[in-house]
ROKE-604640 format. One record per residue (C-alpha): residue number from 1; residue in three letters; x, z, y. Coordinates in nm, 2 decimals. Each point is the difference from the previous one (the first is absolute). Layout:
REM ROKE-604640
NUM,ALA,X,Z,Y $
...
END
This chain:
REM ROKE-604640
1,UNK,0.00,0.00,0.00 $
2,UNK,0.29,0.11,0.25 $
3,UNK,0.14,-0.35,-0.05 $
4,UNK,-0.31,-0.17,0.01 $
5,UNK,-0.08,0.18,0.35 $
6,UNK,0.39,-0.09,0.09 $
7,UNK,-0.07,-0.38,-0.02 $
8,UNK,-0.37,-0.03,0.19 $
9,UNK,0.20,0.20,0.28 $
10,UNK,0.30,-0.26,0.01 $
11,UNK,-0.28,-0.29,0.00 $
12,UNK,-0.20,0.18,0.31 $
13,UNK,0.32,0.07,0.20 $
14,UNK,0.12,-0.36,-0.08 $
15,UNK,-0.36,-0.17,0.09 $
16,UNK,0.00,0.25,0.28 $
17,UNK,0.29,-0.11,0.17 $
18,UNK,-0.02,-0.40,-0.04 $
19,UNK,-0.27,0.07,0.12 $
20,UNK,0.13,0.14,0.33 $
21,UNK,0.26,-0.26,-0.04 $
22,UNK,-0.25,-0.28,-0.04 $
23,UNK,-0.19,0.15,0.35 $
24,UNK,0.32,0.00,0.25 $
25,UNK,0.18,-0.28,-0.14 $
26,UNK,-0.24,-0.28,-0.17 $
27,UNK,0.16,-0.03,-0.34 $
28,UNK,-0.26,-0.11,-0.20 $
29,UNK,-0.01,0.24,-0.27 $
30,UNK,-0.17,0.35,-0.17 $
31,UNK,-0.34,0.08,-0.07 $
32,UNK,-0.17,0.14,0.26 $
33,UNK,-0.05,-0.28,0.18 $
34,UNK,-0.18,-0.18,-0.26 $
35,UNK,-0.24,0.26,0.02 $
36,UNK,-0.30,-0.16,0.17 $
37,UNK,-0.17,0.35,0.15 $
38,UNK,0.34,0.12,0.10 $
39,UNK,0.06,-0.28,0.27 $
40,UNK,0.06,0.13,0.33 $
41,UNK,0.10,0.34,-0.19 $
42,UNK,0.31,-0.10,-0.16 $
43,UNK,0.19,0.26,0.14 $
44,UNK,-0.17,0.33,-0.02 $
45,UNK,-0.05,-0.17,-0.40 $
46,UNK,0.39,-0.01,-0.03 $
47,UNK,0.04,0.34,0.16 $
48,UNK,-0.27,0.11,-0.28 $
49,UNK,0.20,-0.14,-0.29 $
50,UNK,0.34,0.17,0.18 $
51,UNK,-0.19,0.35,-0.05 $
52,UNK,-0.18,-0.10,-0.28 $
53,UNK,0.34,-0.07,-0.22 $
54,UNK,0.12,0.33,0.21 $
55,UNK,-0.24,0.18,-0.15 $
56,UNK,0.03,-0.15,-0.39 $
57,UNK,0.41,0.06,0.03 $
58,UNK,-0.08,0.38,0.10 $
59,UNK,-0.27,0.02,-0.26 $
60,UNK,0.20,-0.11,-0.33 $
61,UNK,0.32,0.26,0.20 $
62,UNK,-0.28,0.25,-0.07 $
63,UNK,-0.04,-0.13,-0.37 $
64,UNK,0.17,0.16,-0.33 $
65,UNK,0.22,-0.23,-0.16 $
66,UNK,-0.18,0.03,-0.39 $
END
């Protein structure tokens, strides 16, 4: 589970921060901005997915190991 928790964190921060990336630069990549009901809220969505995989990382930390 800890592992499991480890990954969908590294995915959020990832999508997170192309998607930051995508907003102040225009590099055409990440998934937030193929999310139709997102546009116009790409950023406060990427800031989301920054806690968000925050949140999982500090989560499987708080995890046993076995």
């Amino acid at each position: 589970m800890k592992q499991l928790l480890e990954f969908l964190g590294l995915i959020a921060v990832l999508q997170g921060a192309v998607g930051l990336v995508h907003e102040f630069t225009d590099w055409d990549v990440g998934l937030v901005r193929r999310i139709g009901f997102l546009e116009g809220h790409e950023i406060y969505a990427s800031v989301a997915l920054l806690a968000l995989g925050g949140a999982l990382f500090a989560a499987a930390e708080g995890r046993r190991s076995g």
